[in-house]
Every structure is written in C-alpha cells, then in structure tokens.
C-alpha positions as CSV (number, residue, x, y, z in Angstrom):
1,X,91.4,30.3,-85.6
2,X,91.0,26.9,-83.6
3,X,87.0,26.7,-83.1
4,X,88.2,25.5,-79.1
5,X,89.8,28.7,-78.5
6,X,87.3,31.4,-79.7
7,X,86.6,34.3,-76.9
8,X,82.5,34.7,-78.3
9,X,79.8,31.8,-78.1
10,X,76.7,31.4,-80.3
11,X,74.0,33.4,-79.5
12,X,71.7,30.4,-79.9
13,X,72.0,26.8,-79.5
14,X,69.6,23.5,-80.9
15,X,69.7,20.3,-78.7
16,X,68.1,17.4,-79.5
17,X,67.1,14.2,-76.8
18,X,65.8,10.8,-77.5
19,X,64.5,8.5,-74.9
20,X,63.2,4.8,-74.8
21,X,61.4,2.8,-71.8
22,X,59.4,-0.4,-72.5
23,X,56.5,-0.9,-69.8
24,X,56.3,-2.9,-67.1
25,X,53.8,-3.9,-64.0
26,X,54.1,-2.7,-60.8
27,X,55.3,0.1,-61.6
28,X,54.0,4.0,-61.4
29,X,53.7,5.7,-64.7
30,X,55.6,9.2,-64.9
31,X,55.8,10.7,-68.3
32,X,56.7,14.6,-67.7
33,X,56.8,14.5,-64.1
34,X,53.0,13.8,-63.8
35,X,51.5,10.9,-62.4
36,X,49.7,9.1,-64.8
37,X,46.9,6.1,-64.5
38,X,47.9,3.5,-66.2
39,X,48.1,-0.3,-65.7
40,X,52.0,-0.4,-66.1
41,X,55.1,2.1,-65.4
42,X,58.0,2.6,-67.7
43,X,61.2,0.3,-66.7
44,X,64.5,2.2,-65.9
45,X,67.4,2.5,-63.6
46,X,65.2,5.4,-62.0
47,X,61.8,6.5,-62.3
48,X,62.1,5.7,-66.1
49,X,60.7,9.4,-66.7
50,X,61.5,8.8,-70.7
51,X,60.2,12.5,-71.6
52,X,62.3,14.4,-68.8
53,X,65.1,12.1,-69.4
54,X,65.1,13.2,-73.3
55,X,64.8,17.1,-71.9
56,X,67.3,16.4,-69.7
57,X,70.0,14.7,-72.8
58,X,68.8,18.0,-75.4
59,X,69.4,20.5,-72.7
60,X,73.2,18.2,-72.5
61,X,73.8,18.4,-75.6
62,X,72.9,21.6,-76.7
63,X,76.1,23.0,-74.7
64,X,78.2,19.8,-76.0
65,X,77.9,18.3,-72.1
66,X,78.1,14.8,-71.4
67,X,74.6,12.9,-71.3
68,X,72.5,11.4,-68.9
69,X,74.1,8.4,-68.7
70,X,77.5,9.5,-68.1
71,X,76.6,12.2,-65.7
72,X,73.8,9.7,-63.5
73,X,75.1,6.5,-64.7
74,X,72.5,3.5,-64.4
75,X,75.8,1.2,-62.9
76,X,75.8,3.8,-59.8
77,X,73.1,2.7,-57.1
78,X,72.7,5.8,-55.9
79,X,70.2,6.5,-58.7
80,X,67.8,3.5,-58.3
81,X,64.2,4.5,-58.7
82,X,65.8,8.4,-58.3
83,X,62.7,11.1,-59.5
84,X,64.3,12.6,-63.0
85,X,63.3,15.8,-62.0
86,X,66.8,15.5,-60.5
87,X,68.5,14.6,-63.4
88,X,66.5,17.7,-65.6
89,X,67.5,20.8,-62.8
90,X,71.3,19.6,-62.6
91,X,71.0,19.8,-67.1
92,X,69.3,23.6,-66.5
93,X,71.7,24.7,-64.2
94,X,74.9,23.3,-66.2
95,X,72.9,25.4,-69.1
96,X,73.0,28.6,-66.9
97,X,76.3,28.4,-66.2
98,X,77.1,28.0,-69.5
99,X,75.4,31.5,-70.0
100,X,72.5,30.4,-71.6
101,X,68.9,30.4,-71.3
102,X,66.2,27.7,-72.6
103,X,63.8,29.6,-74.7
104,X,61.6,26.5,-75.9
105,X,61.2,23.1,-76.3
106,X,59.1,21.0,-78.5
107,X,58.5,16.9,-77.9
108,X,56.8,14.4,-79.2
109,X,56.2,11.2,-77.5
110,X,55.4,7.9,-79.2
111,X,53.5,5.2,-77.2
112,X,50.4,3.2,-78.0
113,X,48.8,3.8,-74.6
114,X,47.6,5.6,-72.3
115,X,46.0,8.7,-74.2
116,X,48.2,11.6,-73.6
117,X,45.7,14.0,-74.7
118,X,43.7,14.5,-71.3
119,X,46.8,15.0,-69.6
120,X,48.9,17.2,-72.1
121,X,47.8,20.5,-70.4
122,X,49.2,19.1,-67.3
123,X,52.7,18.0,-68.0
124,X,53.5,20.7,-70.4
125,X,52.3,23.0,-67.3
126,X,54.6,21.0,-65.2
127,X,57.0,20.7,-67.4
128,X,57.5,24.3,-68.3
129,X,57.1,25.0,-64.4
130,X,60.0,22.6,-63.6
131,X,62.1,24.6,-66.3
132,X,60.6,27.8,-65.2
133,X,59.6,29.2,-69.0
134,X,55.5,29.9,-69.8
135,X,54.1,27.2,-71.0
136,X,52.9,28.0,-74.0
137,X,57.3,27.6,-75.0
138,X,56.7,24.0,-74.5
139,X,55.5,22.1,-77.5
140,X,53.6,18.6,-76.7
141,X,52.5,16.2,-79.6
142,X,51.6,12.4,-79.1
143,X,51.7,9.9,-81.7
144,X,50.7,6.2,-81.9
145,X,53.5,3.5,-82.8
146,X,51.3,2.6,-85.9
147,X,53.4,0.3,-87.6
148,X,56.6,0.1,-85.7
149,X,55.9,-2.7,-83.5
150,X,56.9,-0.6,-80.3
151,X,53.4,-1.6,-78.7
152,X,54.9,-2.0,-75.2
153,X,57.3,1.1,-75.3
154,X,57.5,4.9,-74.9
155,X,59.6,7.0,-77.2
156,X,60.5,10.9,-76.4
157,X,62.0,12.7,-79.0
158,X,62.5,16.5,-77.7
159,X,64.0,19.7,-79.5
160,X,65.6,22.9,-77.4
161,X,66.3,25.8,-78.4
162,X,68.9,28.1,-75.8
163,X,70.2,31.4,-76.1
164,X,72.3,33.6,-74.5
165,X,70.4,34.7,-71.3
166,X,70.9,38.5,-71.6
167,X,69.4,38.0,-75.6
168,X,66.2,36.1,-73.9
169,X,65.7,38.5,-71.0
170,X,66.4,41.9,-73.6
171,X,63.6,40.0,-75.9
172,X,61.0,39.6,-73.5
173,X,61.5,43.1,-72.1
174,X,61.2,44.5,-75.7
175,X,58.1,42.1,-76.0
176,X,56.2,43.3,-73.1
177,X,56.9,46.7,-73.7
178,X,55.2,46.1,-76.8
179,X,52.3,44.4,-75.4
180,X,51.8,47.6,-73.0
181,X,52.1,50.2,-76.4
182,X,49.5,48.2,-77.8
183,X,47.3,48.3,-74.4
184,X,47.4,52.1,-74.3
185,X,45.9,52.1,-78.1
C-alpha cells in the first residue's frame, strides 16, 4: 500500500526546529515572546524571535508542512519586524487541522548572554500560554556557546511531540480522574 494513500494517521508525531539570529544594537530582545533586557536584539526579517521561530518550524514539520520560510517568506515585506507570535498560532492551527494536538515541547537555547535562568519561568509560562498546554509540558534548558565561537548568536533547538487530539483529551481525562481517586483516599 502507497504510504500517500493510507486512510489512518499516526497517533503520534516528533518535530524537530532549529533557529539562528546573531545580535545586533538597537534592537529589542524577544526570546520566547518575552521581553528581555539586554544591550542588543536578535537580527531578522521580523522580530528575530529565534526560540518561537524553531517552535513554529517543529510544529511544521511534525505534520510534513512547509516551514517558516516558505509559509512567511523573509523576501515578502509584509513581514518586516512582524511579532512571531504570528507565525507560531498559524503552525498550531495548521497542527489542529491536521487533527492533532501538541502534547509537549522541549528546547534548548544556546547563547552566551543574557542569563536565561531569571527569566525561564517566564517564557516557558508564556510560551506554553501562547500554545495553550500547562507549563510544566514545556521543557527549557540554556547552554553557553563554550567553544563554538557563536559568541554574538542565539541558537534554538526545539523538540514536539503531537498526537491525535481525541488520544490527548481521553489521556488527560483518564489522568484527572485518577488524580480525584487518589484525593478521595
């Protein structure tokens, strides 16, 4: 049977993103839709967002869609300084017409500065707000370039994990139907 032609879909789906933005003045720093302080911004056709632009390319690809660059090409001047939270609803919504659901996400981001640590609880609350999932589904790590010579650039590199949304919506019933049993003990 042609793999194009079958009636079922998985019941689960892995994407992966990867985004790059080297830093420049003048410009506001955005790393998970949260305003950062920080003496430069991250470069890029729009708000250079790198960690919601490597959500919004693993949400893409996990249902084999084209990517953020063919869908809000940096050629089109429509999207000029755009706010990537634009870019990461239209990837959830192609997701839940695809009939799936995002169960989690994990990132890292690579970048020598600022510290992302006294901001982590913020974007992954924002972020997991903007995909509407808790946030303790969204997985946050920061690393330092040490050795790579990427000094004046920010890296995202960000795992999803979809499934079919009547799976997602049965499992968190089951789950806090469970968390009520154990309530009553």
């Amino acid at each position: 049977m042609n793999p194009e032609t079958r009636n079922s879909k998985p019941e689960s789906r892995i994407g992966y993103g990867f985004d790059s933005h080297e830093f420049r003045a003048g410009i506001p720093l955005r790393i998970g839709g949260v305003a950062l302080p920080h003496n430069k911004g991250l470069g890029g056709h729009s708000d250079g967002d790198v960690l919601l632009h490597a959500i919004t390319d693993a949400l893409l690809g996990a249902i084999a869609a084209p990517d953020i660059g063919a869908l809000f090409p940096p050629s089109d001047p429509k999207w000029k300084g755009a706010d990537s939270v634009v870019f990461l609803l239209e990837s959830l919504n192609r997701v839940r017409r695809a009939g799936y659901k995002l169960s989690n996400l994990d990132c890292s981001l690579i970048l020598a500065a600022p510290k992302i640590g006294p901001h982590s609880i913020a974007i992954r609350q924002r972020v997991a707000e903007l995909l509407s999932i808790p946030s303790d589904c969204v997985g946050l790590k920061a690393k330092t370039p040490e050795g790579l010579s990427l000094e004046n650039t920010a890296v995202a590199h960000v795992v999803v994990l979809l499934e079919t949304a009547g799976k997602i919506s049965a499992s968190r019933k089951s789950q806090k139907k469970a968390g009520a049993r154990g309530k009553k003990r």
